[in-house]
C-alpha positions as CSV (number, residue, x, y, z in Angstrom):
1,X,-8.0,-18.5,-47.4
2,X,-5.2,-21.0,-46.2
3,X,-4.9,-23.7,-48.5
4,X,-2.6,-26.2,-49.0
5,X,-2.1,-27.4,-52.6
6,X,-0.4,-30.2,-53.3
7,X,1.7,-31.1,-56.1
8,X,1.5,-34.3,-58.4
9,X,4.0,-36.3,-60.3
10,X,2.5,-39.0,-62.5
11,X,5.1,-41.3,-64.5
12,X,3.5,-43.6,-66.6
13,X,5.3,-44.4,-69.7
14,X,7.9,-47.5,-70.1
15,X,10.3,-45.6,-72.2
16,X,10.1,-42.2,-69.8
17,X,10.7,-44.3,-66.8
18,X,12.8,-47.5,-68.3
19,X,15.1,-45.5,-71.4
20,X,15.8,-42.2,-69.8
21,X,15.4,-43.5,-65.9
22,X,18.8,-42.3,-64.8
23,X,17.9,-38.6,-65.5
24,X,14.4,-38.5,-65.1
25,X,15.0,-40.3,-61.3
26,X,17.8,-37.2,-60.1
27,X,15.4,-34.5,-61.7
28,X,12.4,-36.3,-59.8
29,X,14.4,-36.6,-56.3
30,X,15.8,-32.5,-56.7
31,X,11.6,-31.6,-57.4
32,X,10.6,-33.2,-54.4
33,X,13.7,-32.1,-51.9
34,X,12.8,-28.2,-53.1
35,X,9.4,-28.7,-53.0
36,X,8.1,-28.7,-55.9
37,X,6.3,-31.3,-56.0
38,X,4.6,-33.7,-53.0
39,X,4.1,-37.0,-54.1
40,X,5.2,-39.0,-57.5
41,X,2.7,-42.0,-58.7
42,X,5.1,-44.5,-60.6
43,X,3.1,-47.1,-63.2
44,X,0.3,-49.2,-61.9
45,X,0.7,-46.9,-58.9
46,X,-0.9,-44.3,-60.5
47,X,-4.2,-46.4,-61.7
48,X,-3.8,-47.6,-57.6
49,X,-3.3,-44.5,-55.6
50,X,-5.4,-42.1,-58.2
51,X,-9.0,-43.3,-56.4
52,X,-7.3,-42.7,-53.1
53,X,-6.1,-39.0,-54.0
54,X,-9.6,-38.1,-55.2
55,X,-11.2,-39.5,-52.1
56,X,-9.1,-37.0,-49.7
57,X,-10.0,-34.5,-52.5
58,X,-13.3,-35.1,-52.5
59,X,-13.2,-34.9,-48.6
60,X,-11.5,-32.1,-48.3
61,X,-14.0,-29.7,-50.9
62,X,-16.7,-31.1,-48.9
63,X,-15.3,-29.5,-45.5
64,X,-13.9,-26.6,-47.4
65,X,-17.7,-26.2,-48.3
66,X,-19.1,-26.8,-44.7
67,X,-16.8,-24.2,-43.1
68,X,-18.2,-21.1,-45.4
């Protein structure tokens, strides 16, 4: 089976993202250069995108399903 998982980064809380920013930012731009993760969902982003992301997941099981 070739399947592609992907990789979510979720950043949702004021003092992770607005006290330690600076660190947190560099260690989140080296995860998604090596490839560790595929996407990163910042505040309200997250409540915005999330419905999206399960949509294509959603999709994706359901041809995952038709092809067996």
């Amino acid at each position: 089976m070739n399947r592609k998982i992907k990789h979510y980064l979720m950043v949702d809380a004021h003092f992770t993202w607005w006290v330690k920013g600076k660190a947190y930012l560099c260690r989140i731009i080296d995860m998604l250069h090596m490839g560790l993760i595929d996407e990163v969902l910042f505040g309200r982003e997250v409540a915005e995108r999330l419905p999206v992301l399960v949509d294509e997941w959603v999709q994706a099981i359901r041809l995952l399903l038709r092809q067996q």
